[in-house]
N, C-alpha and C positions, 0 to 999 in steps of 0.2 A: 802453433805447431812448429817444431821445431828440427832440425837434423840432429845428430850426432855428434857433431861438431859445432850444433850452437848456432851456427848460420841457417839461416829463414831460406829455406828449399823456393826453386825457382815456379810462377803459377803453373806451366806444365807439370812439374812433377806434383802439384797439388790435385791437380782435373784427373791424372793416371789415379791419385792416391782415393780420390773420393770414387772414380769408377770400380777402383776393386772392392773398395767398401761397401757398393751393391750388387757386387757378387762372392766377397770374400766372407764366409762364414765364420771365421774365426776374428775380424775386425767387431761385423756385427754383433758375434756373442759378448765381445767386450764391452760395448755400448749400448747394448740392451741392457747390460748386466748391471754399469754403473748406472741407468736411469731407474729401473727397477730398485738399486738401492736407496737412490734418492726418494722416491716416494714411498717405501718403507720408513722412511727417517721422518718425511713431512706425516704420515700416517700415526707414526709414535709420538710425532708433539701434537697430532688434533685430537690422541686421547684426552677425556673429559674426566676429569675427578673422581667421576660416578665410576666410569669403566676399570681407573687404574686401581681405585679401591677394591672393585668385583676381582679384578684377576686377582689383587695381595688374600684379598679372604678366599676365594674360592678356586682360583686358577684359570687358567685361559680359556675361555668355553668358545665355539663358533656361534652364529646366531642361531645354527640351528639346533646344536645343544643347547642353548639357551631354552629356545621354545620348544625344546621336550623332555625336559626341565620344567617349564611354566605347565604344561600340559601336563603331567603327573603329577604336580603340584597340586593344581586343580582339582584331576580327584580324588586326593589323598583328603584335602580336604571336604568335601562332600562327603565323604566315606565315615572322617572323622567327626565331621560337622552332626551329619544327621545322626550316627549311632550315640554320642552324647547329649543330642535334643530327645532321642526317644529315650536314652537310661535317666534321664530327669524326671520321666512321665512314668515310667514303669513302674514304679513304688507305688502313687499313689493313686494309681489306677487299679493295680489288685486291689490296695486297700477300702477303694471305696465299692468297689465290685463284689471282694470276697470277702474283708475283713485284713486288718495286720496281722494276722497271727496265721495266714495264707504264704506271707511271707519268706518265713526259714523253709517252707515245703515244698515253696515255687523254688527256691536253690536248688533243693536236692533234685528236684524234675528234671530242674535246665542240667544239670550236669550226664544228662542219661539224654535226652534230647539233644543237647552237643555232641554227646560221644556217637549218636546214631547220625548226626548231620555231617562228622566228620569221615566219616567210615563213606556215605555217600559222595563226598568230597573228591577221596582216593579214586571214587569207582570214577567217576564224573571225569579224572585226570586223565584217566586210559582213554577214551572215549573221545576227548574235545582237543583243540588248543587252547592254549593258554590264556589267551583274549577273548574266547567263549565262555570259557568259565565266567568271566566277567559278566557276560550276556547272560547266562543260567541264572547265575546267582543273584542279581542284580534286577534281572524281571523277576523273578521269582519272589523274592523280599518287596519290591514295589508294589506288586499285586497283592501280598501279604497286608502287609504295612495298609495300603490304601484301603481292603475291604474291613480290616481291623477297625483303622479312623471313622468308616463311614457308619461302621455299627456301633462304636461309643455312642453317636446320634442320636441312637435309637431310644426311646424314653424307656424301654423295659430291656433290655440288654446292654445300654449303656451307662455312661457314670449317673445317668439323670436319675437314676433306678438307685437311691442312697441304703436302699436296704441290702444287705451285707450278707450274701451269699455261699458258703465256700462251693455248691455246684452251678454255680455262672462260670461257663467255662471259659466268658472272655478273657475276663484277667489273667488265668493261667496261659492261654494261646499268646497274647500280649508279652507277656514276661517271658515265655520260654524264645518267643520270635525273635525279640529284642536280643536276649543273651547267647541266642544262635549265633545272629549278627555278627555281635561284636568279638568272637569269637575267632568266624569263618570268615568274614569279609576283611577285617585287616589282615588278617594272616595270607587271603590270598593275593592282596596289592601288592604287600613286602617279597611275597614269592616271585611275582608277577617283576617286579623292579628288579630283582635280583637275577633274573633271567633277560631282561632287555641290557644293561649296564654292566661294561667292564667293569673293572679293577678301580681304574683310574678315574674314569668318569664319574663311578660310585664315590668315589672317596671327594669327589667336587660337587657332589650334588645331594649327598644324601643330610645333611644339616639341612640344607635348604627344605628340604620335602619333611623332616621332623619340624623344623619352625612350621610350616603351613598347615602340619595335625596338629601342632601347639594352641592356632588358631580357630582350629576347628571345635578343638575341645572346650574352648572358653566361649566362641560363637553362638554353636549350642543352647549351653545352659542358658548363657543372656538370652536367647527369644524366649527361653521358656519362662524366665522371669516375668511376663508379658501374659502368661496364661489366660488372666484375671479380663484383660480385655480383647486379648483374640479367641480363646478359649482351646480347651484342652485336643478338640478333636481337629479342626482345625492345623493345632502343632504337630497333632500327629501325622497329621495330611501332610505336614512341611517336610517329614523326615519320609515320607513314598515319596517325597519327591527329590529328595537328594539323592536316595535311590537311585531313583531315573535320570538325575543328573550324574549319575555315576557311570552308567550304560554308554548313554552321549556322550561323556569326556572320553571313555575307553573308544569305543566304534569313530570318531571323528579321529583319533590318536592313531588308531590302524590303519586309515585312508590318508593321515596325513605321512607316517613313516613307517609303516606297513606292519610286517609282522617279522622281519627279521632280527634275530637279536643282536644287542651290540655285546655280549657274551656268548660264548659256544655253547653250544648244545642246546639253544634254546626251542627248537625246533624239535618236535618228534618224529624225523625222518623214519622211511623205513617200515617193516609190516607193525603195527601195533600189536603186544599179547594181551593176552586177555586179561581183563581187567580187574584187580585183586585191589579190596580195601584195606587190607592189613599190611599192603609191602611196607608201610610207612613204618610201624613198631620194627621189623624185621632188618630194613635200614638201622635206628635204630641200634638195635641188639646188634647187630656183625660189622659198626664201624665203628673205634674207636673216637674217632675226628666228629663223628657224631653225634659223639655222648659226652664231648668235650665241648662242641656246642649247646647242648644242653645245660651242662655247667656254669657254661657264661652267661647264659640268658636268665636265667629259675634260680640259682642259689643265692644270689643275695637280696633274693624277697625272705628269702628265712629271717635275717636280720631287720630287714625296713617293714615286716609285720613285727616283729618284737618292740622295735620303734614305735611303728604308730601308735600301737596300744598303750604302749608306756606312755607316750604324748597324752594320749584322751584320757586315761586316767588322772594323773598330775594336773591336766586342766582343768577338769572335771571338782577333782577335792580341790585347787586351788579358789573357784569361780563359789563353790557353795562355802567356803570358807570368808569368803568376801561379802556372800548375801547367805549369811548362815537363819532370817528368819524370812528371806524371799524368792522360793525355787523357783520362780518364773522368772526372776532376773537374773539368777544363775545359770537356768538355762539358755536366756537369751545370749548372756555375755559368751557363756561355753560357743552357743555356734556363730556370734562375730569372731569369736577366738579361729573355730576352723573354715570360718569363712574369709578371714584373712590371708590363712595358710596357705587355701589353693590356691587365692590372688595369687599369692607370694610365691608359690612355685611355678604357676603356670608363667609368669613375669618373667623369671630368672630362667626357667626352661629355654621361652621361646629365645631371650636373649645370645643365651649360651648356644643356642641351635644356629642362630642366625649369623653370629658373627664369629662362634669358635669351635664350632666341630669340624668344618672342611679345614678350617685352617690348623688346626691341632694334627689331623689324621694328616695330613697331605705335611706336612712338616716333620713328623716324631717318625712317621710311619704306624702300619699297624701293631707290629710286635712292640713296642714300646707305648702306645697311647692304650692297648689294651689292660697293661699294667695298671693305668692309673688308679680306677674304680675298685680293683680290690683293694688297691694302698689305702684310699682313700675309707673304705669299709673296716679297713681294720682301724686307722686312727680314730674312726668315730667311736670303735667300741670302747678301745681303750679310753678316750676320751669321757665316756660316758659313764664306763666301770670306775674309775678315778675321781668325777666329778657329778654324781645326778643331779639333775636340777629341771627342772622346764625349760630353761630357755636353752640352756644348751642342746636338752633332749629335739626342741624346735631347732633349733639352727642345723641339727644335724640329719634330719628328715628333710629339712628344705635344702642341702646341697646335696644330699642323697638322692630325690625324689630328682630333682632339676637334673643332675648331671647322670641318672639313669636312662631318662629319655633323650638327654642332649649328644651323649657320649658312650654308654652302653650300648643302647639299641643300635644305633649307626656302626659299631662296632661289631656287634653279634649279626648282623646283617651284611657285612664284608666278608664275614667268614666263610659264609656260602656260597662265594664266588668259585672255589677251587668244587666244586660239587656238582653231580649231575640235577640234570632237570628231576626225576622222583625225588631226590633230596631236598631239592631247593621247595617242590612243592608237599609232595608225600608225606615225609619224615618233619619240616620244619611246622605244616599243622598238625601233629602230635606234639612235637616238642612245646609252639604257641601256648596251644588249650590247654591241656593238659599236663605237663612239665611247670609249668607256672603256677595251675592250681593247685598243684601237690605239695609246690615250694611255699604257697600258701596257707596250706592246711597244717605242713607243717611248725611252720614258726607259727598258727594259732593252736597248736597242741600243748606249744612251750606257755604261751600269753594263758591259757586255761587254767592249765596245772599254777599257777601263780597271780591269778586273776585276782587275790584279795589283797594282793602283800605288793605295792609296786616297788617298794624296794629291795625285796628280793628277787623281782621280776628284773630289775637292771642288773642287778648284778651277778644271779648264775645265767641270765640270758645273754647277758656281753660278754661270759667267759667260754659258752657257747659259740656266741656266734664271731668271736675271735679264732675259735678254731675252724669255722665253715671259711672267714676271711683267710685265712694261710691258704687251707687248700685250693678255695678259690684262686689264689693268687698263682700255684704251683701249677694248676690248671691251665689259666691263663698263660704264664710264662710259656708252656709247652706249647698251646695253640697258637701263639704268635710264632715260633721257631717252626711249628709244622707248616702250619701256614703258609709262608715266605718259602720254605720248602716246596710243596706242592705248585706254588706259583711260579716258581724258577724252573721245575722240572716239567710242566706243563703237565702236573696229577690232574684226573677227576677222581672225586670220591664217591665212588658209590657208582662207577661204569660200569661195572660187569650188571649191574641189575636193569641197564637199557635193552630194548630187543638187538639193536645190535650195537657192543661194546664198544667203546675206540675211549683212546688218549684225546687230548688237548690237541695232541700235534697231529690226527688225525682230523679233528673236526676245522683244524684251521685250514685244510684244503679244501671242507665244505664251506666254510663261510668267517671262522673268526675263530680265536681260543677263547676257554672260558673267560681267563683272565687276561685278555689282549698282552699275551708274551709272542714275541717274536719267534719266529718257526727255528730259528738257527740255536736258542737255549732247548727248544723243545727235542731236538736229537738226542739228546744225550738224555735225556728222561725215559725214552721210548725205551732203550734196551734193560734198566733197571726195573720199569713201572710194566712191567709188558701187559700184565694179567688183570690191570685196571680197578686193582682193588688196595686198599691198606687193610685187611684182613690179618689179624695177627700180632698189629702192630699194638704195642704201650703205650699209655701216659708214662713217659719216660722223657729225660733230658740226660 
């Protein structure tokens, strides 16, 4: 220490200097502040490899985002895990119950047994919170599930029973359970996530929880491969009980960080009205931003069903063209062919989920990373319509298929940040189930009409679904611009249909905005956004 003049001050005025220093709060703030800094610097060099890696892919998380994070992770998995271990069994458990040709008529069931399980969903919404639903849904399919398993057992109602029924009404209960499921149950995690998780934190976590369904979905099938010595009812017992491990991740997730959301509105404060199963289509029908969602999620299945069929065809006459006097080795080779495939996607998936979806969204942003997947849809057609052949037709289902799950869905699920809770849960299981199947039915309306001719299936089908690629992309474009919109202004969409309405910038006086924006941008939203609705508005740029 020194004076001013360089000269080393006399020990009195050093004993004065240290007694003010314990009572002088402005010396102390100084030297708290450079020890403080010092151990932020020794703290930055004890990060480890692992960590500095985790923040570049994903961003700075606390420990305790971390472990709620690990914890929805968990039962994304389960959720994921068991619904692909029972859709392995579901085939050939009609089949040997009712007969294969049970089959196409168990589809048409499920989809009337979905639309009635959905409708039940909506009412269920009015009625619980948000982490009951979990409870509902979750006992209710485990009690399902488990009394299903235990009557496979049974030697005259279950598969032991090889005589081929179509009125055994297991298989049908089986198959429609299962298709409920998978259905109602992912759609209500993703609601469910999208209601706990800002903006931000979504955009650092949600790869992470697509890799851990990536896992689930390959998990799965592998036990089922195993049938032969654990046996079928058994497996099916394993999936009532992911079930129930799905209850326990939720209920232990509640007690650990309760029920408040780290997005607004998560909560349904306030008197509840009564409870209507339709508000979800009605959403829906009177928000643009909602049908703009739907766009993104559902239309470029029109295209990657014209895909696959074209792939199974081409492989198909490829494989009997190679064993033109042996159909059992054509059919073998046909499904190592698409048993490769889903290796190969689900590989690339989870890859892409794991190490480049946080880090892609949290770098480009979302109005720019939203772009990609339609760009990406049109080069493939063009590519396709220019070039048919198998392997390309394969190469271009497997970065479709991989960077749907790794990059769309993460995407299409950020967008319901700026939206109220009926949205996020209401309107997005319609959009799920049904928006998807139609997108579905769609492109196989195209695959039909051209089911003999694959080369005319490539080619007015990619000059098709070239056209659904622009729009999708125009779509897009505008959803990313709305988007960022709404998020700066502190919009909800879809608030006037809460019992009691409010902005963004009103709910962060109860607890947080939807999309963790600061209260000082949400001012100036409040007096444009007043009536909390985008009613009116275009797909426009």
């Amino acid at each position: 220490m020194t004076t001013p003049t360089g000269a080393s001050p006399p020990p009195t005025a050093l004993k004065a200097s240290a007694e003010r220093d314990e009572k002088g709060q402005e010396i102390l703030k100084e030297e708290n502040w450079q020890r403080m800094g010092m151990v932020e610097e020794e703290e930055e060099e004890d990060d480890n490899l692992f960590e500095q890696t985790f923040t570049r892919l994903y961003g700075k998380m606390s420990w305790n985002d971390k472990l709620r994070l690990l914890w929805l992770s968990g039962t994304l998995f389960f959720i994921i895990g068991g619904y692909w271990l029972l859709r392995s069994l579901k085939d050939p458990i009609i089949s040997t119950i009712d007969g294969v040709d049970a089959i196409p008529k168990a589809k048409m069931l499920s989809v009337v047994v979905v639309t009635f399980g959905v409708a039940i969903y909506n009412k269920l919404y009015d009625m619980y919170e948000p982490h009951q639903l979990f409870y509902i849904i979750g006992g209710f399919y485990t009690g399902l599930f488990a009394v299903i398993g235990a009557s496979l057992m049974h030697p005259t109602l279950g598969i032991y029973n090889t005589e081929a029924d179509p009125t055994r009404i297991l298989g049908w209960i089986s198959y429609c359970a299962i298709e409920s499921f998978g259905s109602i149950g992912v759609a209500n995690f993703w609601a469910f996530a999208n209601s706990v998780y800002d903006l931000e934190s979504a955009k650092k976590s949600y790869g992470l929880l697509v890799a851990c369904a990536q896992l689930g979905s390959v998990s799965g099938p592998t036990l089922v491969t195993q049938a032969a010595l654990l046996g079928i009812p058994f497996l099916y017992m394993c999936g009532a009980g992911c079930m129930a491990l799905m209850v326990a991740m939720v209920f232990f997730y509640v007690r650990r960080f309760g029920t408040d959301s780290g997005a607004g509105g998560s909560g349904k404060g306030g008197k509840k009205k009564k409870a209507d199963m339709l508000e979800g289509l009605r959403l829906f029908w009177k928000y643009p931003y909602v049908q703009g969602i739907t766009a993104v999620s559902c239309i470029f299945m029109v295209e990657v069903t014209i895909l696959d069929y074209a792939m199974k065809v081409l492989a198909k006459a490829k494989f009997e063209a190679m064993h033109p006097d042996d159909p059992v080795a054509a059919t073998q080779a046909f499904a190592q062919f698409m048993g490769f495939f889903g290796q190969a996607t689900n590989a690339l998936s989870f890859c892409l989920s794991l190490l480049g979806t946080s880090f892609v969204i949290r770098r480009l942003g979302l109005q720019k990373t939203i772009l990609l997947f339609p760009v990406l849809l049109l080069g493939a057609g063009i590519l396709v319509y220019f070039m048919p052949s198998l392997g390309l037709v394969f190469a271009m289902m497997l970065v479709l298929k991989a960077l749907s799950y790794a990059l769309n869905n993460p995407c299409k699920e950020l967008l319901y940040q700026p939206t109220s809770q009926a949205v996020k849960f209401k309107a997005k299981s319609w959009i799920d189930i049904f928006g998807q199947r139609g997108a579905k039915a769609g492109g196989s309306v195209i695959t039909a009409f051209f089911a003999d001719n694959a080369a005319a299936l490539l080619s007015y089908g990619m000059v098709f679904s070239m056209g659904l690629s622009v729009f999708l992309l125009y779509v897009s474009r505008w959803m990313g611009i709305t988007f960022d919109e709404y998020v700066n202004t502190g919009y909800v969409v879809g608030g006037d249909f809460d019992e009691l309405p409010v902005l963004a910038k009103d709910q962060a006086r109860q607890e947080d905005t939807s999309c963790g924006i600061a209260e000082e941008g949400q001012e100036d939203g409040e007096a444009g956004k007043g009536n909390g609705t985008d009613e009116g508005k275009s797909i426009s740029v």
